[in-house]
C-alpha positions as CSV (number, residue, x, y, z in Angstrom):
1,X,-75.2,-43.7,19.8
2,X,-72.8,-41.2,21.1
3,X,-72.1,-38.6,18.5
4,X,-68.5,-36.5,18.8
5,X,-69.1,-33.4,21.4
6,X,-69.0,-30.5,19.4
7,X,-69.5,-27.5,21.1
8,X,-69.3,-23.7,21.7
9,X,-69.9,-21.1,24.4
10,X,-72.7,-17.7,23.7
11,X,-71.4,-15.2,25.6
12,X,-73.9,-11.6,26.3
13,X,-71.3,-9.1,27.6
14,X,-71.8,-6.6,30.8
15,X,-72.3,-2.7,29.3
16,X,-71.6,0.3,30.9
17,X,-71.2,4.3,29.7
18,X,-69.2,7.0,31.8
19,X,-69.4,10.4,30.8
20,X,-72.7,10.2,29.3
21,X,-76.4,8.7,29.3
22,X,-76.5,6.0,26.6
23,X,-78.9,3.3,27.0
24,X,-77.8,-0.7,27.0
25,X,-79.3,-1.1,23.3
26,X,-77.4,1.9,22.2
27,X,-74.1,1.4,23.8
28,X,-74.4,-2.6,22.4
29,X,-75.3,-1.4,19.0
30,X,-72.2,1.1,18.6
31,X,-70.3,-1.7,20.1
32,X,-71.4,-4.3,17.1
33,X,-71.4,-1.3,14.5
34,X,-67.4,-0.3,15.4
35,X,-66.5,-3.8,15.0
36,X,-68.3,-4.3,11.7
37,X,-67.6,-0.9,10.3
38,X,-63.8,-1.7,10.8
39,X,-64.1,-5.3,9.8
40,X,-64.1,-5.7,6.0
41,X,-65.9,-9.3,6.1
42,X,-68.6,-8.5,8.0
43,X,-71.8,-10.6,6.6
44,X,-75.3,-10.5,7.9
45,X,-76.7,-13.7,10.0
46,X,-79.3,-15.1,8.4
47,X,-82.3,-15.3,10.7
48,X,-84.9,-16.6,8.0
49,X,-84.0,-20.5,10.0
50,X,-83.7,-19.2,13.5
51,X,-86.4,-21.0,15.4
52,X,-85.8,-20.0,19.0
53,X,-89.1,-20.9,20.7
54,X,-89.2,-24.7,19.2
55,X,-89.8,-26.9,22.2
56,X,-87.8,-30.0,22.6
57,X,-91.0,-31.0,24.3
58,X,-92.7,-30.8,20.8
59,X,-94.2,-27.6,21.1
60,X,-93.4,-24.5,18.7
61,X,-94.5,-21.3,20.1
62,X,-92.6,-19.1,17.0
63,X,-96.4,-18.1,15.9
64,X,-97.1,-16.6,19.6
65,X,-94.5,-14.1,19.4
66,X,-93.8,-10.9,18.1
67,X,-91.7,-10.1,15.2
68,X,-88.1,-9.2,16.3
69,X,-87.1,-5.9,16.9
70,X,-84.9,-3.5,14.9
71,X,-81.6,-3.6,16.8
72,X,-81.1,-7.6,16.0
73,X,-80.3,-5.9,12.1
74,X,-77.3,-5.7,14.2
75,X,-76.1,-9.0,13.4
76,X,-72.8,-10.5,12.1
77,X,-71.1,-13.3,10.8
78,X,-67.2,-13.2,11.0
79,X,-64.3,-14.7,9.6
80,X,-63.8,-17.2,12.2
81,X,-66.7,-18.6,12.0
82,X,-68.5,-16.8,14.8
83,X,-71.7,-14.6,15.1
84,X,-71.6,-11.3,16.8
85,X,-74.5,-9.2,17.4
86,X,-77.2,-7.3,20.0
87,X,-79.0,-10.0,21.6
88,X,-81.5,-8.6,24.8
89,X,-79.6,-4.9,25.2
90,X,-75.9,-6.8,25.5
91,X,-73.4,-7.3,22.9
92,X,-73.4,-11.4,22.1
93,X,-70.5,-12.9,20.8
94,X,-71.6,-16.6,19.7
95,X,-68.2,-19.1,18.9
96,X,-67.9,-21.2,15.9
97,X,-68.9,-25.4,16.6
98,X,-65.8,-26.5,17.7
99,X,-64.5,-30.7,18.4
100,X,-62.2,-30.3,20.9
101,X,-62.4,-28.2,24.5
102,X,-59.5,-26.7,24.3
103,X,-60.0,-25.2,20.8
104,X,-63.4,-24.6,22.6
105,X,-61.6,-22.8,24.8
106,X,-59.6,-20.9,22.3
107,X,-62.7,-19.5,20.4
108,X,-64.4,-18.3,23.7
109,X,-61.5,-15.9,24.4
110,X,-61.6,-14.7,21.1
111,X,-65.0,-13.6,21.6
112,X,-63.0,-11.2,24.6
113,X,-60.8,-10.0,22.2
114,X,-63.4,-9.3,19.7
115,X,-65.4,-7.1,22.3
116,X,-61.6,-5.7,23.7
117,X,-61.2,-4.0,19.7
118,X,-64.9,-2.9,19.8
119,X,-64.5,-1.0,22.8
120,X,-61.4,0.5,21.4
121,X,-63.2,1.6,17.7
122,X,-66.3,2.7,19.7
123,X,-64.5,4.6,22.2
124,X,-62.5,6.5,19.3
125,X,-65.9,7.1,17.7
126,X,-67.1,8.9,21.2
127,X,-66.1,12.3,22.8
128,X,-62.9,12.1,24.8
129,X,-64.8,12.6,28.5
130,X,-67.3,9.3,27.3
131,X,-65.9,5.9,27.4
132,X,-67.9,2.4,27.0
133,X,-67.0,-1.1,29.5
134,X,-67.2,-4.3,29.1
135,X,-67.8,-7.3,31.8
136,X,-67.7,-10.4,30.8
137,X,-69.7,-11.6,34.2
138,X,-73.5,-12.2,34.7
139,X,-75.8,-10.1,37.0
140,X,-75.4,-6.6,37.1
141,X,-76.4,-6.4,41.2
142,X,-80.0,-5.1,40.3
143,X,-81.5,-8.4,39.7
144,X,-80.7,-8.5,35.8
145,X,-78.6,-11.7,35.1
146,X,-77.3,-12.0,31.2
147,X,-75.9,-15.3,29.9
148,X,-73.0,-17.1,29.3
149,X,-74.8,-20.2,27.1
150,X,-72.7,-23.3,25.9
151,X,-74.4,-25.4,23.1
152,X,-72.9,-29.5,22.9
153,X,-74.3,-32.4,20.0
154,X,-76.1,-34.9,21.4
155,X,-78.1,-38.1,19.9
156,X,-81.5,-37.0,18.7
157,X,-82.5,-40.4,19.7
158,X,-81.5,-40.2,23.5
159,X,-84.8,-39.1,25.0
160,X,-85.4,-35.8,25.9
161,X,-87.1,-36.3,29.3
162,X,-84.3,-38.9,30.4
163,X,-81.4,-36.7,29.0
164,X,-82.5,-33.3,31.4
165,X,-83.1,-36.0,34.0
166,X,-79.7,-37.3,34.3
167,X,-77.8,-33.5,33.6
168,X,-79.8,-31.8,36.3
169,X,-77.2,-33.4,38.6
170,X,-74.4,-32.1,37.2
171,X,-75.6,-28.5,36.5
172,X,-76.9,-28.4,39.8
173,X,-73.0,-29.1,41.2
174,X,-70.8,-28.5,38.6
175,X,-70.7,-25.1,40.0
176,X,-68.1,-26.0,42.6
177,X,-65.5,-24.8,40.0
178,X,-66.8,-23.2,37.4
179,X,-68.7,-20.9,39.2
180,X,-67.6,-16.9,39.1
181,X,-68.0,-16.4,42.3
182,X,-70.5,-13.3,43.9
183,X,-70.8,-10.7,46.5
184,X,-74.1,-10.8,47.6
185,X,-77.5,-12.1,46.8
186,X,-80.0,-10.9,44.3
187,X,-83.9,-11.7,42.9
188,X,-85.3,-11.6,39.8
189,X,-87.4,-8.9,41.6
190,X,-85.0,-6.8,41.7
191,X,-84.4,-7.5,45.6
192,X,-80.7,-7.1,46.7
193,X,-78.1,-7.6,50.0
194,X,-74.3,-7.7,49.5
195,X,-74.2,-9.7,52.6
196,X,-72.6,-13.2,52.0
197,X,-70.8,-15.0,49.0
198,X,-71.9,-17.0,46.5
199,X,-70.2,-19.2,44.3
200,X,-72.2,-18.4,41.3
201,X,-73.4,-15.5,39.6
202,X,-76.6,-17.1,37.3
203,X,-77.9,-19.7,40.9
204,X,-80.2,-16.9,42.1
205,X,-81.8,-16.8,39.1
206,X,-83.1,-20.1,38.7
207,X,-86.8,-21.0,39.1
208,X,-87.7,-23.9,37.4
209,X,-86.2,-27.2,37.1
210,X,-86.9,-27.6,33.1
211,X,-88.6,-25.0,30.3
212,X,-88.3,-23.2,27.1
213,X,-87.4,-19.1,28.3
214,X,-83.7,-18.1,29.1
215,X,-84.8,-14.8,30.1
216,X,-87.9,-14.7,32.6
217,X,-88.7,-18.5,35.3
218,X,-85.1,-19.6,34.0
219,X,-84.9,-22.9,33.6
220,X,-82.1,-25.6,34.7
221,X,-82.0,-27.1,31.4
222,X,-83.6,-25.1,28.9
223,X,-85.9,-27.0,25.9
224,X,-84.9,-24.7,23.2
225,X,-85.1,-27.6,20.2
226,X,-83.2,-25.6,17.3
227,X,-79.9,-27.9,16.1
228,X,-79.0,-26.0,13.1
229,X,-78.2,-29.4,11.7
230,X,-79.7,-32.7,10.4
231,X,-83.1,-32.6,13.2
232,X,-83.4,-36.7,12.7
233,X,-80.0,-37.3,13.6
234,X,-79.0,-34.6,16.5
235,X,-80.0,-32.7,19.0
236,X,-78.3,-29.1,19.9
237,X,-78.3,-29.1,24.1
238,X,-79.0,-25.6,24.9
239,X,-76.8,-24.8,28.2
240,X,-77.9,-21.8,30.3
241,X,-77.1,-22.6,33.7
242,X,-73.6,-21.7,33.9
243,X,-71.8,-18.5,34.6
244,X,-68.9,-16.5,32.2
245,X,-65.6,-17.4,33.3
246,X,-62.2,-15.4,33.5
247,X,-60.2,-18.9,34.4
248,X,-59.6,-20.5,31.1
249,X,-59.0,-23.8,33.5
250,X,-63.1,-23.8,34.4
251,X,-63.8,-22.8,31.3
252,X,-62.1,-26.2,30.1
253,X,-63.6,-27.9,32.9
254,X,-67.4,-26.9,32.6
255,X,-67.1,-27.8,29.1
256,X,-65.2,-31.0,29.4
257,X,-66.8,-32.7,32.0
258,X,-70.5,-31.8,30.8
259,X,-69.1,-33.0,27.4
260,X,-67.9,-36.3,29.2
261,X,-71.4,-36.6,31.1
262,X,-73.5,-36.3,27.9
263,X,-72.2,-39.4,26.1
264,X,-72.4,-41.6,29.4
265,X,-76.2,-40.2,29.8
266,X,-76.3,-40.9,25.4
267,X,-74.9,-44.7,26.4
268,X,-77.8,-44.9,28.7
269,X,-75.9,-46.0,32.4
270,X,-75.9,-42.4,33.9
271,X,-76.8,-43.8,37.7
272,X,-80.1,-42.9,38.5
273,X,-78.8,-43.0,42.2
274,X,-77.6,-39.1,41.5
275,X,-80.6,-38.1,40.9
276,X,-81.6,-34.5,43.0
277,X,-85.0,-34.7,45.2
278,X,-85.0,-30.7,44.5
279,X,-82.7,-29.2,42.3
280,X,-84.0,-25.4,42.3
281,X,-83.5,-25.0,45.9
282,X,-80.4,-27.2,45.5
283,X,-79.0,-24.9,43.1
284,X,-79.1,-21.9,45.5
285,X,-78.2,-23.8,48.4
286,X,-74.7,-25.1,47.3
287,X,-74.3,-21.4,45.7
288,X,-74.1,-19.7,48.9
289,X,-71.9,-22.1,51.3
290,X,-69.0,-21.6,50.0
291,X,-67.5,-24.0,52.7
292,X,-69.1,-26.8,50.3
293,X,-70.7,-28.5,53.3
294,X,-74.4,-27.8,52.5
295,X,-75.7,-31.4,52.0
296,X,-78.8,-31.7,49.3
297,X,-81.3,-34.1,49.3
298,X,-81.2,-37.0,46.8
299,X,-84.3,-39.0,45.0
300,X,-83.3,-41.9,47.1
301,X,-83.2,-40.3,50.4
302,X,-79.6,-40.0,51.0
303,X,-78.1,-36.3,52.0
304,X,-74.9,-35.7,49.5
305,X,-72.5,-32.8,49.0
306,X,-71.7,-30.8,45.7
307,X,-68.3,-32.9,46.3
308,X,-69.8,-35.7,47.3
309,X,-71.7,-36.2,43.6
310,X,-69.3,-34.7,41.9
311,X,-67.0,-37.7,43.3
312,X,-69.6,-40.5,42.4
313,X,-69.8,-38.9,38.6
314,X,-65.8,-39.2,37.9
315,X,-66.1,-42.6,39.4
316,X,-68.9,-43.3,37.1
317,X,-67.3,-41.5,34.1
318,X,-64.2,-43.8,34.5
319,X,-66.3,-46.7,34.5
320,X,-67.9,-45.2,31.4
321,X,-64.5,-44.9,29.5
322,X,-63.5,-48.5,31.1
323,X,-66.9,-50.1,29.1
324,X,-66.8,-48.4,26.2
325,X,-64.9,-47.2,23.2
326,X,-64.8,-43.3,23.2
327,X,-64.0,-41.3,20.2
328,X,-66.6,-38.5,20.8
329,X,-63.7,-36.2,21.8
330,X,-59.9,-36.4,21.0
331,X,-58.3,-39.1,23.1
332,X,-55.4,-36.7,24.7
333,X,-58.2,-34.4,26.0
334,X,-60.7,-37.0,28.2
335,X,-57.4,-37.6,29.7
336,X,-56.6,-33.9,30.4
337,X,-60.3,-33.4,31.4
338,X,-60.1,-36.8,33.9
339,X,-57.1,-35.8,35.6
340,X,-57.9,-31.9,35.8
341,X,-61.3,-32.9,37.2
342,X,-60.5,-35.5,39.5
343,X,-57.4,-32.8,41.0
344,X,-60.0,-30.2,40.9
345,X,-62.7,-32.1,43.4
346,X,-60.2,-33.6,45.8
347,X,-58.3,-30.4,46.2
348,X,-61.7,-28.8,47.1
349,X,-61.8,-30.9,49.9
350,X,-58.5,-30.9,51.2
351,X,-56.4,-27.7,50.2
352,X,-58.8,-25.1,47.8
353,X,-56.3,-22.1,48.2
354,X,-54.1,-24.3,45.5
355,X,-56.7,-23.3,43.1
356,X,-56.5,-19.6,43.4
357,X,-55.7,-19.4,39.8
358,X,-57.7,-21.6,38.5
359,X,-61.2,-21.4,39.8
360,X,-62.8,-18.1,39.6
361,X,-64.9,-18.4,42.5
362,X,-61.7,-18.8,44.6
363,X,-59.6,-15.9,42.8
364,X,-62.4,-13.6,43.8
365,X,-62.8,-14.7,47.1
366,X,-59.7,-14.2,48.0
367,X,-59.5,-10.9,46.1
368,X,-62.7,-9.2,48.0
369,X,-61.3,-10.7,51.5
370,X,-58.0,-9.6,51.4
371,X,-59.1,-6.2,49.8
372,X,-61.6,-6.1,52.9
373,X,-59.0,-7.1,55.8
374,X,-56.5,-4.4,54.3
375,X,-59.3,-1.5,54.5
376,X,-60.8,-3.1,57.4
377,X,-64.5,-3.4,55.5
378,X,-67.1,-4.8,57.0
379,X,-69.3,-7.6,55.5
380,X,-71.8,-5.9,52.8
381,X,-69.7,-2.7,52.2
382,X,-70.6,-1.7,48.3
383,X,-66.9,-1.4,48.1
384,X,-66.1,-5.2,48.0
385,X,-69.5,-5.2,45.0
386,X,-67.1,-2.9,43.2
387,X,-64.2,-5.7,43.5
388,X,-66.8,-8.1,42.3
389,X,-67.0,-5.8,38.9
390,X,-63.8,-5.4,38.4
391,X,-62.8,-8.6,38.2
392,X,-64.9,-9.3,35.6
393,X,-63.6,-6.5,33.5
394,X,-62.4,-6.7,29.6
395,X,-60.1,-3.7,30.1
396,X,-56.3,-5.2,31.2
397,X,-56.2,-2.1,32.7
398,X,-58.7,-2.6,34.9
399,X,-59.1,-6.3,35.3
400,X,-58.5,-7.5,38.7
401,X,-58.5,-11.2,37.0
402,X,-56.2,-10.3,34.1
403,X,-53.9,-9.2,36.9
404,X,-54.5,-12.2,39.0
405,X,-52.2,-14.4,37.2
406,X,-54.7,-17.1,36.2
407,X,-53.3,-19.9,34.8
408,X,-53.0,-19.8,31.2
409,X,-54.3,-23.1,28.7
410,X,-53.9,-21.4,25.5
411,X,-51.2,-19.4,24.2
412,X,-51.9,-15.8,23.0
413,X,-51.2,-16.4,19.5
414,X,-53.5,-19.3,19.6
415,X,-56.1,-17.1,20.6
416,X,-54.8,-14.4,18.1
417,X,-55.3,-17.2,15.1
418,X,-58.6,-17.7,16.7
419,X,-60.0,-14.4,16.1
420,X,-58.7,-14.4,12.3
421,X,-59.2,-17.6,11.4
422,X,-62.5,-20.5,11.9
423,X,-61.9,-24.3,13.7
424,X,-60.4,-26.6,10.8
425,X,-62.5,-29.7,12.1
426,X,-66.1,-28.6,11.9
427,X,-67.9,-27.1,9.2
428,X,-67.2,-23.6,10.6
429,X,-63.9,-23.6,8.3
430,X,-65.7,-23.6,5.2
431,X,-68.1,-20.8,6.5
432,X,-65.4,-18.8,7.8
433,X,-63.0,-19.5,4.8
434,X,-65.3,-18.5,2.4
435,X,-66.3,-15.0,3.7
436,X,-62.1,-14.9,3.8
437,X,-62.3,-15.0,-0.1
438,X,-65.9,-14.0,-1.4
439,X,-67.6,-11.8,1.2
440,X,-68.7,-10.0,-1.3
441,X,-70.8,-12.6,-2.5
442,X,-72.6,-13.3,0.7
443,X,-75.5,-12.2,1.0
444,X,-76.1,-13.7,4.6
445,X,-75.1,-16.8,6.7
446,X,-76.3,-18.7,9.3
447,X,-75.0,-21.9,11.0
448,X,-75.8,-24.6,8.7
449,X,-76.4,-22.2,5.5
450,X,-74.7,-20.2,3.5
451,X,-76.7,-17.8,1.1
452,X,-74.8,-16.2,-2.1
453,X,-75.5,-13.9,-4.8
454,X,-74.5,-13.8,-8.0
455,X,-74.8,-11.6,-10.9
456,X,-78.0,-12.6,-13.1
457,X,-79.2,-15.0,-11.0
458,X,-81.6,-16.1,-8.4
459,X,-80.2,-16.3,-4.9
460,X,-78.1,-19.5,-4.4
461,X,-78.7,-21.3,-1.0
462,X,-75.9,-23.6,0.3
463,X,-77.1,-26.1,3.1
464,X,-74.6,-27.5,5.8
465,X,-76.4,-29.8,7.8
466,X,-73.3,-31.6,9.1
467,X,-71.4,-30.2,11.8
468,X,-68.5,-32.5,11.4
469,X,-68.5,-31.9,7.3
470,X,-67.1,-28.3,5.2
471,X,-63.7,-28.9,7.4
472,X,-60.2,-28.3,6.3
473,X,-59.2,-31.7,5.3
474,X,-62.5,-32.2,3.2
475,X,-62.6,-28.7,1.5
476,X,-59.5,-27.4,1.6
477,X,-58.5,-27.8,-1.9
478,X,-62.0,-27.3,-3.3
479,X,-61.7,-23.8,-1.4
480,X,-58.2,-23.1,-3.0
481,X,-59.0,-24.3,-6.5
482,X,-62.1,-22.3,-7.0
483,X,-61.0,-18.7,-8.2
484,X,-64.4,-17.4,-8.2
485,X,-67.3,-18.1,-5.8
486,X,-69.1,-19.2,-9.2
487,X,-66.3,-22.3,-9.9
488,X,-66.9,-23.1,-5.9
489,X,-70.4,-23.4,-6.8
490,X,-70.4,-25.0,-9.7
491,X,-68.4,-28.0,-8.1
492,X,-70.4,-28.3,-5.4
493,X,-73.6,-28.9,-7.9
494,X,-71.5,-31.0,-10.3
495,X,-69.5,-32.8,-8.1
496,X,-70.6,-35.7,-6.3
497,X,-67.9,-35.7,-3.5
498,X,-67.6,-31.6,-3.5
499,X,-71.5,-31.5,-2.3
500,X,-70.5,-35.1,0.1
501,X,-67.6,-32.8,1.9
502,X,-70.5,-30.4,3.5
503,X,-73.0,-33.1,3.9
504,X,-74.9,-31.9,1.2
């Protein structure tokens, strides 16, 4: 069964302090706090269902570990549907399940104008010689990598073991645009050169090929088993592999074509011919040519580039869409994806500079080596890491991307309405619309839960273990009609099709 591709990016943000010795926690928690403080629907996430260490392997190891720390009280739910907290000393902004890419899209760079107002209330909060920054990139040069996580639906009944099989492939390559792009190389020892560039920022940090931890022997394709939805029917793919990305176009792309990949592999005729005889070294290998010649070795003995696989999985996507009926994502966009992603590959082979505004890898590329040609720098010079910084910077100010002209898929009230306001097609709406109305009311929320308090009463639970259910066109009018969050309850326990609309 292919099941419709909702998805959403988790995004830990890049934190640094001038004028002052403030520690990652502590600069993250006033981040969070401003935000909250200043937001008047601000509700706790509920972590009583958070099961982080279930295996997808079918091993739990929540028992093994300690209790969480104090700083993840830090921890909101807002009124677009998203969660926004301190996750691992970095502020995390997680965006609401979303069914197409391009709202996808949308949501992500909300999360960058979220973290854009909580510098701005933090920084008012803070002596006038201390100022907080944001990146939104991935390694901080010292051999600390932070995520930029996507999450898709897939079949729970696709097997596990054939699923990470088949989506090695692609994570392995897909890197060819939708990497960031990085002077340098680093270890998770710590060990750093700034000789070189890479075309991702998360590749050096990859040492297994498949496992549960995001944060120590990184996996490729991470095990994490917690779908925040009906467990017999779906699967939430955990995504840790890929890098934060200024170009809204490879944001679209990463997320489109692993969307588009996922329902071939959920089909079952993913070819097995694409399968990668060594994917860790792989990884690393295609990271730091950036003349996309390095060929990796294949399970079936063949040597292949990044572009050469990338070519065979369009050519099997299309045969994919040929065979089957698709309705796992809207129509308009698998065409958008197709045609962006077929462009993409062959103008990596033939005529890259065209997608100086579109890939970030490029953009930076050809930032650091025209910013080293005018100041005649020599290969390694800290000065060109410095360009590598900036570009990932939150502050338009200061951003060498936001300057760079990228090419723009959403509009900026689009994104504007996305910071206000949750997805209509997902059961993020009805979360999001009813801390609009009742945040008083909320005691805490979660993804698929909703818990309320009322006066006199024991604490009232709401489950939403549909993601496609609790949408606009399903509760809209139960949402408007209810004047109090007791009436919106009350239908939901009386009323057969209410309690239907969130898949209760």
């Amino acid at each position: 069964m292919v099941v419709a591709k909702v998805c959403g990016i988790e995004t830990e943000y890049g934190v640094s302090v001038t004028g002052a010795e403030i520690d990652p926690i502590t600069t993250s928690s006033l981040l969070v706090s401003a935000y909250s403080d200043a937001s008047w629907n601000a509700i706790p996430f509920d972590l009583g269902k958070e099961r982080p260490f279930s295996d997808a392997r079918g091993v739990n190891l929540d028992d093994l570990r300690d209790p969480e720390i104090d700083y993840r009280s830090l921890n909101t739910v807002l009124v677009n549907g998203a969660r926004y907290y301190v996750d691992h000393a970095h502020p995390e902004y997680s965006s609401p399940e979303c069914a197409s890419i391009l709202q996808a899209v949308a949501f992500d760079l909300a999360g960058d104008e979220i973290l854009r107002e909580s510098v701005n209330k933090a920084n008012s909060r803070l002596p006038e010689d201390v100022s907080i920054s944001v990146y939104k990139n991935n390694s901080d040069g010292k051999g600390n990598s932070y995520g930029c996580h996507e999450n898709y639906l897939v079949d729970r009944n696709t097997p596990f073991s054939y699923l990470a099989s088949c989506i090695t492939t692609h994570f392995v390559t897909r890197q060819v645009f939708c990497g960031s792009g990085k002077v340098g190389n680093e270890t998770t020892r710590g060990d750093f050169d700034l000789l070189g560039f890479q075309l991702s920022q998360r590749a050096d940090f990859f040492e297994e090929e498949i496992g549960l931890e995001t944060t120590i022997h990184r996996p490729i394709v991470n095990t994490r088993d917690e779908p925040h939805c009906d467990s017999e029917k779906y699967r939430r793919l955990h995504v840790i592999v890929g890098d934060a990305n200024m170009c809204q176009f490879a944001t679209f792309l990463k997320l489109g074509t692993t969307a588009l990949i996922l329902s071939m592999i959920e089909h079952g005729v993913f070819p097995e011919s694409l399968f990668i005889a060594h994917p860790v070294s792989a990884i690393k290998q295609i990271s730091r040519d950036s003349t996309l010649s390095t060929q990796v070795l294949m399970h079936d003995g063949r040597r292949l580039t990044a572009l050469d696989i990338q070519d065979a999985l369009i050519e099997a996507v299309r045969r994919f869409l040929d065979d089957y009926e698709y309705e796992a994502l809207p129509a308009v966009e698998v065409s958008m994806i197709m045609d962006a992603w077929e462009e993409t590959i062959y103008s990596l082979r033939h005529s890259r500079e065209k997608l100086h505004d579109r890939i970030d890898w490029i953009a930076k590329q050809r930032l650091v080596s025209a910013f080293a040609l005018r100041h005649q720098l020599a290969d390694g010079d800290p000065r060109l890491k410095a360009i590598d910084l900036q570009y990932h910077a939150l502050d338009a100010q200061r951003s060498i991307a936001i300057k760079a002209g990228l090419r723009e898929l959403v509009a900026p009230n689009t994104v504007r309405d996305a910071v206000l306001n949750p997805p209509h097609d997902t059961r993020a709406y009805f979360r999001g619309r009813v801390l609009q109305k009742w945040p008083s009311a909320v005691v805490a929320a979660n993804w698929d839960s909703m818990v309320f308090d009322l006066p006199n009463r024991p604490l009232v639970r709401i489950e939403m273990n549909e993601p496609l259910r609790g949408t606009r066109l399903l509760t809209k009018t139960l949402l408007d009609t209810s004047n109090t969050i007791e009436e919106l309850l009350a239908q939901l326990a009386s009323d057969s099709f209410c309690a239907d609309s969130l898949g209760l």
